[in-house]
C-alpha positions in Angstrom: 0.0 0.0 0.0 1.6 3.4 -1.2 0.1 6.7 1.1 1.4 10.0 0.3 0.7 13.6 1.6 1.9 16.9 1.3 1.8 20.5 2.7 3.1 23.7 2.2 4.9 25.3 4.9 6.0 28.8 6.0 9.5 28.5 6.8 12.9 27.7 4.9 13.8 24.7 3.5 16.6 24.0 5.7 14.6 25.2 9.0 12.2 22.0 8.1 14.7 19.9 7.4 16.5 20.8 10.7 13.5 19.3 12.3 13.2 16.4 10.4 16.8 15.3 11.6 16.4 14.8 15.1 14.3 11.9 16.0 13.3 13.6 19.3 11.0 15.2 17.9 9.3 12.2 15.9 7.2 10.9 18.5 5.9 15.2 19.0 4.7 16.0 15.5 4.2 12.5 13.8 0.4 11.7 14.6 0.2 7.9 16.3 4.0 7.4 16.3 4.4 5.6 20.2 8.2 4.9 19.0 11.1 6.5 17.5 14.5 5.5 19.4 18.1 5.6 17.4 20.1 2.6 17.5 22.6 3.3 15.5 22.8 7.4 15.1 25.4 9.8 16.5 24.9 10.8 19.8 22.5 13.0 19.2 20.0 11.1 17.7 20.8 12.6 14.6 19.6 11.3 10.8 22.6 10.5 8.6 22.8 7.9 6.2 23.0 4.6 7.7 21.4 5.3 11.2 18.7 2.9 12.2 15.7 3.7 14.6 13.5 1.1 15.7 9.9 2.7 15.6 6.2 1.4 16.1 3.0 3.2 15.0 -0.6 3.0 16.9 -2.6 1.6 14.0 -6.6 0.9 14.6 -6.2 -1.2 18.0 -2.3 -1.9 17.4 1.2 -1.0 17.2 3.1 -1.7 13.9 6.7 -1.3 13.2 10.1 -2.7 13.4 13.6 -2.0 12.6 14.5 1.1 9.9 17.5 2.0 8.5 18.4 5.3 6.7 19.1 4.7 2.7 19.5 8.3 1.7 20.0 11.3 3.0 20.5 14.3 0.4 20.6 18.0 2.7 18.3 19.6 2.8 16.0 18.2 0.0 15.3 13.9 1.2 15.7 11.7 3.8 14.4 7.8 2.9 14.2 4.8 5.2 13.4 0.4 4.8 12.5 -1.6 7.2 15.4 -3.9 8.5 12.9 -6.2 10.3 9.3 -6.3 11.5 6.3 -4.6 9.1 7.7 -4.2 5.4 8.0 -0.8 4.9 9.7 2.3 3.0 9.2 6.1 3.4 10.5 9.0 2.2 10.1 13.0 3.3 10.4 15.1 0.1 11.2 18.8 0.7 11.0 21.3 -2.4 12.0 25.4 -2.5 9.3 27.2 -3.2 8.6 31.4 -3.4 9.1 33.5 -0.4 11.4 31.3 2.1 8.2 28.4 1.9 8.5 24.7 1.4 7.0 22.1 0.1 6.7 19.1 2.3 6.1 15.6 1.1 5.5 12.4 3.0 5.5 9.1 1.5 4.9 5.7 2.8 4.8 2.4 1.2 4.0 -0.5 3.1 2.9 -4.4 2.8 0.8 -5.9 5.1 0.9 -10.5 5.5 -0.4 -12.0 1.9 -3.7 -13.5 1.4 -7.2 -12.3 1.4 -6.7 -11.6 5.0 -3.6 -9.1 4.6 -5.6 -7.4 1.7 -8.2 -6.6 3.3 -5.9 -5.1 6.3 -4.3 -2.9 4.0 -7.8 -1.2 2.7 -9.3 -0.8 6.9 -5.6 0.3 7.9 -4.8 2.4 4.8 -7.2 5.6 5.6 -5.9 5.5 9.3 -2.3 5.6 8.3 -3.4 8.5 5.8 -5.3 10.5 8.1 -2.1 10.4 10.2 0.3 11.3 7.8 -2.0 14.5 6.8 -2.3 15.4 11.1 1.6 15.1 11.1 2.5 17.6 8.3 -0.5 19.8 9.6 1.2 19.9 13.0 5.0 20.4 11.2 2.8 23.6 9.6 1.8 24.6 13.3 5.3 24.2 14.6 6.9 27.1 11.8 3.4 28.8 11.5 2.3 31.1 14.1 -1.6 31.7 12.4 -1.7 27.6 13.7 -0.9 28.1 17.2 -4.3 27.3 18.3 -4.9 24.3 17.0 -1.1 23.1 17.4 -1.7 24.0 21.1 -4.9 21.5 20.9 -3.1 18.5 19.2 -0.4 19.5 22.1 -2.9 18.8 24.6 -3.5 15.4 23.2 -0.5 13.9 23.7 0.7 13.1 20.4 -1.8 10.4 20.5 -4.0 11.2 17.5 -5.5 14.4 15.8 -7.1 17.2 17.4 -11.1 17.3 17.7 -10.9 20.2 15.3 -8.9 18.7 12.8 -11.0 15.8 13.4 -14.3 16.9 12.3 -13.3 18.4 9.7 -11.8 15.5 8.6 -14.6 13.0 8.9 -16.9 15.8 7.8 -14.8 15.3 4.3 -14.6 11.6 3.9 -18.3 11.6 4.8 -19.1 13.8 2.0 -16.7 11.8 -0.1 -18.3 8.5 0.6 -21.8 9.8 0.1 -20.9 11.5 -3.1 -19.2 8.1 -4.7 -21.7 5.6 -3.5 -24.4 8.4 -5.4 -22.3 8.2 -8.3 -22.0 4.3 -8.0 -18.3 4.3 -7.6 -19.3 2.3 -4.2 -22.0 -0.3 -5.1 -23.2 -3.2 -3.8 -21.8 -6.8 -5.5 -21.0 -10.4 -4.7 -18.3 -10.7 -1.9 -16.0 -12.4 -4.0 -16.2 -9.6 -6.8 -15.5 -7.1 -4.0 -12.3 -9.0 -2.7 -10.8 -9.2 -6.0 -11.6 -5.8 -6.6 -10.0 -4.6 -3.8 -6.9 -6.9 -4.6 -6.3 -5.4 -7.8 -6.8 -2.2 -6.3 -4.0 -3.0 -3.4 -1.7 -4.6 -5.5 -1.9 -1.2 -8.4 -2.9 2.1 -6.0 -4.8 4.4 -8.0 -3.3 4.1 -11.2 -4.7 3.1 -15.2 -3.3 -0.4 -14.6 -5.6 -0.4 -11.4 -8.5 0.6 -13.2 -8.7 -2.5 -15.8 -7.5 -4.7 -13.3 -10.5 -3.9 -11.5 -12.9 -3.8 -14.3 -12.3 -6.9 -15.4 -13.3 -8.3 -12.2 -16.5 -6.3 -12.0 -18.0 -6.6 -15.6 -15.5 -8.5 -17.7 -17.4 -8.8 -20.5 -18.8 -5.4 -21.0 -17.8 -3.1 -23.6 -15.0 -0.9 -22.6 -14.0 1.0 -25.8 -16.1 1.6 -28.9 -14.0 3.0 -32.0 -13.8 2.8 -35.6 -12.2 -0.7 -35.1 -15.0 -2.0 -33.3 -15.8 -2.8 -29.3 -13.8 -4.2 -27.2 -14.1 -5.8 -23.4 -12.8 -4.8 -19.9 -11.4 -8.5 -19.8 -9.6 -8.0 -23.1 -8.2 -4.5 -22.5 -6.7 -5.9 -19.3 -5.2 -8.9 -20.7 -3.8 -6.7 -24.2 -2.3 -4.5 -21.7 -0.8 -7.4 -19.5 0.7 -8.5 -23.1 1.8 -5.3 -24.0 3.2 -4.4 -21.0 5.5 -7.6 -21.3 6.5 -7.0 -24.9 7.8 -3.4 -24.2 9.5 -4.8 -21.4 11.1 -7.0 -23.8 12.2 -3.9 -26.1 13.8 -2.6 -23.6 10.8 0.0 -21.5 12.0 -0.1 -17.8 10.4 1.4 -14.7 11.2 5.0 -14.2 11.7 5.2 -18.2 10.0 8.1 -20.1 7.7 7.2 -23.5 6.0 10.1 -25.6 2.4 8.9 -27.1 1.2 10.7 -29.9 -1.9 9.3 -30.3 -5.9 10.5 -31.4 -8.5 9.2 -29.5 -9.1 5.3 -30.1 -8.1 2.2 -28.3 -4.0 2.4 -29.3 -3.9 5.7 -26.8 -5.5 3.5 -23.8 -3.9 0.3 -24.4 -0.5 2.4 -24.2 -1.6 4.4 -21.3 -2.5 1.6 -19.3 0.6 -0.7 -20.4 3.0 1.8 -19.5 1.6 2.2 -15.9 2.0 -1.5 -15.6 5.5 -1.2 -16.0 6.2 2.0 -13.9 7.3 3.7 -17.1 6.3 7.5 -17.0 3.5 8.4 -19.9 4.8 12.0 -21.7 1.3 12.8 -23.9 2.1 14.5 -27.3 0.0 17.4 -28.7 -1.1 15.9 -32.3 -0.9 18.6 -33.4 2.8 19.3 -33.0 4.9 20.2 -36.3 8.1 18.4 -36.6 10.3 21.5 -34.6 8.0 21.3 -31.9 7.8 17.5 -31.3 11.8 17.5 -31.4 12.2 20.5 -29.1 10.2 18.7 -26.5 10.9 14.6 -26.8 14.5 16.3 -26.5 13.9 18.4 -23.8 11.7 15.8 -21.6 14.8 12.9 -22.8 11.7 10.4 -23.4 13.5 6.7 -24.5 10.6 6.0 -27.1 7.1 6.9 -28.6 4.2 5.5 -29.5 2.7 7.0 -32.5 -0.3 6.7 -34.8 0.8 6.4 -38.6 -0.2 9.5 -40.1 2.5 11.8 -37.6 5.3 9.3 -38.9 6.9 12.4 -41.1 6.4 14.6 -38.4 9.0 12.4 -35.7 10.6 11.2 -37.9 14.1 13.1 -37.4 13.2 13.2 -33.8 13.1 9.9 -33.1 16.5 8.7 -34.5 18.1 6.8 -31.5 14.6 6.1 -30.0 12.2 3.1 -29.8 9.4 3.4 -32.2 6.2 1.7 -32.2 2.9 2.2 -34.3 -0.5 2.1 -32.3 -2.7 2.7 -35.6 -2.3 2.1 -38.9 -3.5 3.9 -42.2 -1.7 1.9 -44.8 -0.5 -1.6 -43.7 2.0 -1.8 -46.8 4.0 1.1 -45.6 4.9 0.0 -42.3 8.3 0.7 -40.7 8.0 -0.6 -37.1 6.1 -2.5 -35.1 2.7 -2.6 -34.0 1.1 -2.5 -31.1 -0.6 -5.0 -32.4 2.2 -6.8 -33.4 3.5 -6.7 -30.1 0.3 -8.0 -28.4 -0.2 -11.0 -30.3 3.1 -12.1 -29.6 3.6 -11.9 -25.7 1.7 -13.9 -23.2 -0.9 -12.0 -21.5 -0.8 -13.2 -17.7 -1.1 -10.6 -15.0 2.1 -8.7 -14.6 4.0 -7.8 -11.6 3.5 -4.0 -10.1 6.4 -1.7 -10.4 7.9 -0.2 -7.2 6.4 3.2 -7.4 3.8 4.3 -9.7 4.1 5.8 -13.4 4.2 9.3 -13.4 1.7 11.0 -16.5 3.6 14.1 -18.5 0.6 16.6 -19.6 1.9 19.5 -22.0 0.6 22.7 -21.2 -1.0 24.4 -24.3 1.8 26.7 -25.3 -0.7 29.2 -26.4 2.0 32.1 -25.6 5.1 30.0 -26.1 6.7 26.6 -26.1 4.9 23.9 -24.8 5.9 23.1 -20.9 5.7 19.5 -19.5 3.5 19.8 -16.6 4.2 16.5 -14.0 1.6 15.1 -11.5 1.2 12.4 -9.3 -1.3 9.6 -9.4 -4.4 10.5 -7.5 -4.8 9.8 -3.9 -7.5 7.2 -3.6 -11.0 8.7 -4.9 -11.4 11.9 -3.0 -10.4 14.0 -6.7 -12.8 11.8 -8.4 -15.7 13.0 -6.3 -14.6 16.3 -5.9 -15.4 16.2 -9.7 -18.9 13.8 -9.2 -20.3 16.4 -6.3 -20.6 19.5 -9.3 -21.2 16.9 -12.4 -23.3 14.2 -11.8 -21.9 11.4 -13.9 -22.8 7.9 -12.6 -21.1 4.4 -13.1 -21.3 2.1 -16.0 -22.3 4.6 -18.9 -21.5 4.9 -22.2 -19.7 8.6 -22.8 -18.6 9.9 -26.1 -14.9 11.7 -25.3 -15.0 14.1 -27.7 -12.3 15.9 -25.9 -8.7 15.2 -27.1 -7.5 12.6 -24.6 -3.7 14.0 -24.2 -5.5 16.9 -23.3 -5.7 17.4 -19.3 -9.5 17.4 -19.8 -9.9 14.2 -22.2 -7.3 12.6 -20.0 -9.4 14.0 -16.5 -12.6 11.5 -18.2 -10.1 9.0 -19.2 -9.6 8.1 -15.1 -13.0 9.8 -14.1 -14.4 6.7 -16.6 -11.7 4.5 -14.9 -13.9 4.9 -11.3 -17.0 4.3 -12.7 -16.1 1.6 -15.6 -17.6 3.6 -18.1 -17.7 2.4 -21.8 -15.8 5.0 -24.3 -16.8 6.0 -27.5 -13.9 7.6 -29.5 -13.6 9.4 -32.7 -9.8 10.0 -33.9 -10.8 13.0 -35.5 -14.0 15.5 -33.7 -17.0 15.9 -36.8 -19.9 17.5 -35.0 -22.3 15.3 -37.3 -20.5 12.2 -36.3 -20.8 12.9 -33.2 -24.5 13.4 -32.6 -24.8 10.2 -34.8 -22.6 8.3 -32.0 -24.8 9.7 -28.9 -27.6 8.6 -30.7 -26.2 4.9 -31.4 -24.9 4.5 -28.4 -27.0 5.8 -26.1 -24.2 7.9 -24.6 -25.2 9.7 -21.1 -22.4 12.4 -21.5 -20.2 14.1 -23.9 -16.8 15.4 -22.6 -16.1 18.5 -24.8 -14.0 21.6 -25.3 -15.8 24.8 -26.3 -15.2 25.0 -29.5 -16.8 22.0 -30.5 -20.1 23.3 -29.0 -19.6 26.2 -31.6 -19.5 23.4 -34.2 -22.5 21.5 -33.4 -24.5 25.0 -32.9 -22.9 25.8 -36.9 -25.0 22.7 -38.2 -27.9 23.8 -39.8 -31.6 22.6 -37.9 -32.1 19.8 -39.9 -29.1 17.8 -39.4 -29.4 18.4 -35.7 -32.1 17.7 -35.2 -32.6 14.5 -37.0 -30.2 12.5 -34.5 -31.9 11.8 -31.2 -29.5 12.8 -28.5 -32.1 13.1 -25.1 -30.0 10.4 -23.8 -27.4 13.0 -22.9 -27.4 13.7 -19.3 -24.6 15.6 -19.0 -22.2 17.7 -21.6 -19.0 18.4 -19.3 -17.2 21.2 -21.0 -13.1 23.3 -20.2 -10.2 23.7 -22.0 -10.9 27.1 -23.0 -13.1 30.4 -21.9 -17.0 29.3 -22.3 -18.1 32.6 -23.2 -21.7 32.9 -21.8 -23.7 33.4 -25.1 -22.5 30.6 -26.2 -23.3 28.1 -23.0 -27.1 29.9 -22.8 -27.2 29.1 -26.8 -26.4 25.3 -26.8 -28.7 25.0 -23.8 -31.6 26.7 -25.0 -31.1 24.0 -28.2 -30.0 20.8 -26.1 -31.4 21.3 -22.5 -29.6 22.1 -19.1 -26.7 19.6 -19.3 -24.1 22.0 -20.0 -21.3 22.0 -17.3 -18.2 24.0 -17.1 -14.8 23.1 -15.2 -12.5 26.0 -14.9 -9.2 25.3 -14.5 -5.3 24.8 -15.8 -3.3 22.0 -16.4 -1.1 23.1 -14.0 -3.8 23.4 -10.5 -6.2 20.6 -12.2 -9.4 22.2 -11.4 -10.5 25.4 -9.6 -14.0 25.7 -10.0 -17.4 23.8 -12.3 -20.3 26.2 -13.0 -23.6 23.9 -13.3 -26.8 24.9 -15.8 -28.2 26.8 -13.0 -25.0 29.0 -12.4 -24.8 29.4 -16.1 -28.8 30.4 -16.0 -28.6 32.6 -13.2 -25.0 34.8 -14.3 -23.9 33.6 -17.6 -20.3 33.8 -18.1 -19.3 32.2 -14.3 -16.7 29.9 -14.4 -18.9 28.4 -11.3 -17.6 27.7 -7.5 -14.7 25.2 -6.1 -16.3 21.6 -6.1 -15.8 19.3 -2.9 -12.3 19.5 -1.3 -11.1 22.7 -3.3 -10.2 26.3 -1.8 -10.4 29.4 -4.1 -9.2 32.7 -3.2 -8.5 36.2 -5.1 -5.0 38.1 -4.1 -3.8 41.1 -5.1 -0.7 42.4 -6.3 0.4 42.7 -2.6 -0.7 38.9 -2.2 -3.5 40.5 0.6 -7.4 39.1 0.0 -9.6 40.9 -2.5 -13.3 41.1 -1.2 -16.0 40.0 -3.5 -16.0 42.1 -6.8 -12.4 42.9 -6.8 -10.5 42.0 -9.4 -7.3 40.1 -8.8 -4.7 37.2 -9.5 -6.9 33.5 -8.8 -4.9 31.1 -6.6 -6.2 27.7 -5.8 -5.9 24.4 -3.7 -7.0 21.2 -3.9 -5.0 17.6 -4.0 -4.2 17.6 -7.7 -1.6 19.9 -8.0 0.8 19.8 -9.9 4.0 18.9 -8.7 6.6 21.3 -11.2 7.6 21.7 -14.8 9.8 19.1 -16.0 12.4 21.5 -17.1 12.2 22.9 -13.8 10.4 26.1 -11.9 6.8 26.0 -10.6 3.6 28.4 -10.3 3.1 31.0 -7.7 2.2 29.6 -4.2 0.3 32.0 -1.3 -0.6 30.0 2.0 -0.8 26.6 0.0 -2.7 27.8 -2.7 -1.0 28.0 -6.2 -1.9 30.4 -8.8 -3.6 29.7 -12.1 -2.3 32.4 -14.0 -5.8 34.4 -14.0 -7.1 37.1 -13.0 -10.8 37.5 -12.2 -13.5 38.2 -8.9 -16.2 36.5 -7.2 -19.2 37.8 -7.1 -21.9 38.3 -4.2 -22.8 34.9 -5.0 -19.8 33.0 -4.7 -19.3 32.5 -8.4 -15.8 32.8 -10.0 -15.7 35.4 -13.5 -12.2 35.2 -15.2 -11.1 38.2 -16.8 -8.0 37.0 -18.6 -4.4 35.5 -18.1 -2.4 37.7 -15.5 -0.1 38.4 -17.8 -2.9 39.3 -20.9 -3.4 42.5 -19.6 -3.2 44.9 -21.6 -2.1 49.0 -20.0 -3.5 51.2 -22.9 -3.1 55.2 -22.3 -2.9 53.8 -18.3 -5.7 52.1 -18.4 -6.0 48.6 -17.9 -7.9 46.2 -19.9 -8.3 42.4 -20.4 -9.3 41.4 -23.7 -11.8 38.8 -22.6 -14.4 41.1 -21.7 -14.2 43.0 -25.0 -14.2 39.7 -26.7 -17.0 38.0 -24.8 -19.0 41.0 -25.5 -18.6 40.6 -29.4 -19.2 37.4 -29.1 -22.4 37.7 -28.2 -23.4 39.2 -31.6 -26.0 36.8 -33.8 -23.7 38.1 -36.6 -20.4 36.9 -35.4 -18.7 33.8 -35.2 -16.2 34.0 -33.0 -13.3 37.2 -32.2 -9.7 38.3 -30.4 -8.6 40.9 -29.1 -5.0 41.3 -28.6 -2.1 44.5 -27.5 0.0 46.2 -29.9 2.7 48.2 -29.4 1.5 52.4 -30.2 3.8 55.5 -29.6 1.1 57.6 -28.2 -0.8 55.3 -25.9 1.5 52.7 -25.3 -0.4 49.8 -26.8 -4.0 49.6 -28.2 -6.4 47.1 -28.8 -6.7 45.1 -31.4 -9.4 43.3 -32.9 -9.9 40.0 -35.0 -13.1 38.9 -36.1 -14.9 36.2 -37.8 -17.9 37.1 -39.6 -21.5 35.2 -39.9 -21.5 36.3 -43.3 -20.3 38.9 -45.8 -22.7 41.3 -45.0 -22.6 40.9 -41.4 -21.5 44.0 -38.7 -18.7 46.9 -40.4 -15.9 48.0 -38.4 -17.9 51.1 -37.3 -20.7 49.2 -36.8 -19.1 46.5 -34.0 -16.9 49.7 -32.7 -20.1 51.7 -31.8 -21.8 48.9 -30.1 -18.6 48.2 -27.9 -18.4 52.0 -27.0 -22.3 51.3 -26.0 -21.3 49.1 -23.4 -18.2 49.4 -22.5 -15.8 52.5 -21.3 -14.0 54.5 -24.4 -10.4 53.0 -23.7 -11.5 49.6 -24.3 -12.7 50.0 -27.8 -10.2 48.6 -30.0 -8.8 51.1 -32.6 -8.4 48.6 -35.4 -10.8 45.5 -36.4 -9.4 43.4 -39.0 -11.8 41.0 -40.5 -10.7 36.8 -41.1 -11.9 33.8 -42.1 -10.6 31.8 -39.1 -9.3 32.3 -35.9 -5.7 30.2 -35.6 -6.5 27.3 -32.5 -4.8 24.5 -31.4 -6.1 21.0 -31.0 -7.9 22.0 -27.8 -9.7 25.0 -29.1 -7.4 27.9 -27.7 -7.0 30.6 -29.9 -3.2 31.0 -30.4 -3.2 34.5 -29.4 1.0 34.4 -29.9 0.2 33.7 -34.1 -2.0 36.7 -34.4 0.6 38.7 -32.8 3.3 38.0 -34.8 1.2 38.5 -37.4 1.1 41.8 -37.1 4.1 42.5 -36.0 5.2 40.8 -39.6 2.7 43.4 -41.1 4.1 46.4 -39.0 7.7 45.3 -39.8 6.5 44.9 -43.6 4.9 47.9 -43.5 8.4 50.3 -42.0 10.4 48.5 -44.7 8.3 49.7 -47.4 7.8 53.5 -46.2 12.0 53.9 -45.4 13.3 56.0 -48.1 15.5 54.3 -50.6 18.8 54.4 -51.4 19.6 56.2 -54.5 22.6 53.9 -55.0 
């Protein structure tokens, strides 16, 4: 069983660490710990590599431990431990610089209780005990460096060092009641035969929370259902589980170790799973590829993020081609058999034996790429969830329910395709996937299938509302229960258009690849003030800071910092996002209104200071947006002698004869203050987006400044030679 837990806490990095060298003070801060005494240590008691401590932990109704022994000890950033005799264990504290003098405290603990049903079942009763003490011990750590804790440190103080305080108490079984009652209404927890449930939870204590875990489990609980429906077919839980057992063997084979890192460039269909889930069954850590990298940017980053192979579909062959000289190669779907130039996944499958595989030592890590929309691509890294409490932070705002069929329209190396990849994991929901989105196709598949929900990105509800009446309307889609919706701003027009057509089903989930999820706006947020971005789900904290990092009351407009157990742990190449109090900063800004409900303005750093006034261009371009006669519209900052910079404008049209640039200026100046009427509107077909459906602001920009350059060339006088 593998617990983990983290904090973030006021104080230096070497301060903390300090603390964590002298076992003294183990059996004060570390929640249930009866026993921490060196036996081999200076004589001090102090941690250095090689000391052992015999220790014992108050566990339910008894005391586990044995014999540890220091195996690293790297000042002032880890210390790690195994167990010389008694309970079969490692740990490992984790501390990380972060801004201002504050660090970033991990704990992790990996232990194995006896085999057999018995020892299985052990693990899951104990597991939530030992969790709940590893959070109490880094809260009181916090309360030792943290004055603004003193109370409740003074309470846990009063206790003993016997368990957590009564405050900290109810607010932790106030959590995990909520948690329970929201997963058994989503039918995560479900009644089923005994045996079903021990297996279940076998496969779920020999994986953690991981892919591999997910199909493991599956297959125990409805083997022969459908799992994935694509254009090759459908296939069962049973049979992706034992594919993946195969595959995970035959990459072995090629070479894949634990710890490796392996790039997928996959669209949605079964290849992108199967390789997902293989690659946590070895360990290996998954780096997802945008598909719709050019060759440049596909090199830059497999070279950056040193990834030892890649899984590709066909068609991107030319694209990786130069990048992937030295690297393993394999195809996971194939246009034109004939023209094949490595192996398979397929290939690979059929040729390996597909018995259950051993677990790695620590879990596969998964590589999401942010969307580079005003530069290069960054590798974003985060840790497998701990147990289901992320799941139903998501299941208490959307209310998706076990064993239904979803269409994931949503790019799944996207954070949100990839957020219902493992959201469908929890509740063994079949997947229909489409490699390439076609609004048509898609209604056509909800109807079908029957699908329940849609996973979406905005764009693509643009799309579907483009289709003229009759062709919606001639595919029955009132199975849809929900149509879960991020990536990209939802402007509010939009949202209130494709509910008035489709019902209230619409859901939007603000947030960043970076913090996860901040906040889900349901229909009746929408209804009630469209444009929200909705308030923080189950488990999440949301607060707006300004400049000087102080509160901003409701109204006020400032940077958007949030909490909640998926963080992201750091870029790959290094360097993190802004952290106040725990809380880490999208890179927004917005306010909350009287309400409670989050409106984002615009990246933090998309403001644009025009004559000294301020303005972010989403509110100018939500407000064109809104127009019956236009598509869709930017707004970006250029660079002006006189003011500074001024606004910018691109539009795309309903039709020919659709608003002037006089026209769509006057009606901004009608709403909305002089300086935030852009000077210029330029008129195109198209706005540029990536895969997601994020206009790439960075495109139009150089755009111009192409023009503007183009332009200086042409008026400078000429030489008369």
């Amino acid at each position: 069983m593998r617990i983990e837990a983290s904090t973030t806490i006021d104080a230096p990095r070497e301060r903390v660490f300090e603390v964590l060298c002298d076992a003294a003070n183990y059996t004060q801060f570390m929640a249930g710990m009866t026993r921490w005494e060196p036996e081999k240590a200076d004589e001090n008691g102090a941690f250095a590599l090689g000391s052992r401590y015999r220790i014992s932990m108050h566990v339910g109704s008894a005391d586990v431990g044995g014999l540890i022994e220091v195996i690293e000890f790297d000042a002032p950033s880890d210390i790690a431990w195994t167990s010389v005799t008694g309970l079969d264990q490692r740990g490992r504290w984790m501390l990380r610089e972060r801004d201002h003098d504050k660090t970033e405290l991990t704990v992790r603990f990996s232990y194995q209780a006896p085999g057999g049903m018995l020892g299985t079942l052990s693990d899951r009763i104990s597991s939530p005990l030992v969790k709940r003490n590893l959070n109490d011990s880094l809260d009181r750590l916090k309360a030792r460096f943290e004055s603004s804790n003193a109370d409740d440190k003074a309470e846990s103080d009063a206790d003993g060092g016997r368990g957590i305080s009564a405050r900290a108490m109810i607010g932790v079984v106030g959590k995990e009641l909520e948690t329970v009652r929201v997963l058994v209404q989503a039918g995560v927890v479900r009644p089923e035969r005994p045996d079903k449930t021990v297996r279940t939870l076998v496969a779920l204590s020999r994986w953690g929370p991981t892919p591999a875990a997910g199909y493991a489990a599956a297959a125990v609980r409805c083997p022969d259902e459908p799992a994935i429906i694509d254009e090759r077919g459908s296939i069962s839980f049973r049979d992706v589980h034992r594919r993946t057992n195969a595959l995970a063997r035959a990459l072995a084979e090629e070479g894949i170790s634990e710890g490796d890192k392996v790039a997928v460039m996959c669209r949605n269909h079964r290849g992108f799973i199967e390789a997902t889930v293989a690659l946590s069954k070895l360990g290996a850590h998954t780096l997802f590829m945008n598909t719709g990298f050019a060759a440049p940017q596909f090199a830059e980053v497999a070279e950056r993020e040193d990834a030892i192979g890649v899984i590709f579909d066909q068609e991107f062959e030319e694209v990786l081609s130069k990048a992937t000289e030295g690297r393993k190669r394999f195809i996971a779907w194939v246009d034109d058999e004939s023209a094949l130039s490595d192996p398979t996944l397929d290939d690979l499958i059929r040729a390996t034996d597909d018995t259950d595989v051993v677990p790695p030592e620590e879990p596969g890590r998964t590589i999401i790429l942010t969307s580079g929309t005003t530069g290069t691509p960054k590798g974003a890294t985060r840790k497998q969830p701990d147990g289901l409490s992320p799941a139903a932070a998501l299941f208490s705002r959307i209310p998706l329910r076990s064993r239904e069929t979803w269409v994931i329209a949503a790019p799944l190396f996207h954070s949100w395709g990839f957020a219902h990849f493992t959201l469908g994991l929890a509740l063994n929901a079949t997947y229909v996937l489409q490699r390439k989105f076609d609004p048509e196709a898609t209604l056509a598949a909800i109807e079908e299938h029957g699908c329940t929900s849609l996973p979406v990105v905005p764009v693509m509800l643009q799309r579907m509302l483009e289709l003229d009446d009759e062709t919606r309307r001639k595919h029955d889609t009132s199975s849809l229960r929900t149509v879960p919706a991020s990536g990209s701003a939802l402007p509010g027009d939009l949202a209130t258009r494709f509910m008035d057509e489709y019902g209230d089903i619409l859901y939007n989930l603000y947030g960043s690849t970076e913090v996860a999820w901040a906040t889900i706006a349901t229909p009746e947020d929408m209804r009630a003030a469209p444009g929200t971005a909705g308030q923080p789900p189950l488990g999440t904290t949301l607060k707006i800071y300004d400049e000087n990092g102080d509160a901003c009351p409701p109204g006020e407009t400032g940077r958007i910092f949030v909490g909640n157990e998926m963080l992201f742990e750091g870029y790959t190449g290094g360097g993190t996002k802004d952290m106040i109090g725990g809380l880490m900063a999208t890179g927004d800004v917005g306010h909350i209104d009287s309400g409670g409900r989050l409106f984002v303005e615009g990246r933090d750093d998309d403001m644009i200071v025009s004559g000294g006034e301020n303005v972010f261009p989403q509110e100018v371009e939500d407000l064109i947006a809104k127009r019956s006669d236009v598509l869709e519209c930017a707004v970006i900052g250029v660079e002006d002698e006189q003011f500074g910079q001024r606004l910018k404008a691109f539009v795309v049209r309903e039709s020919e004869a659709s608003p002037s640039e006089d026209e769509l200026k006057g009606y901004i100046k009608d709403n909305l203050a002089r300086y935030k009427v852009p000077r210029e509107i330029d008129f195109i077909d198209e706005l540029p987006r990536n895969q997601t459906g994020k206009v790439l602001k960075r495109e139009l920009i150089e755009r111009e400044r192409e023009a503007e350059a183009g332009s200086a060339e042409a008026e400078a006088p000429q030489s008369s030679g």
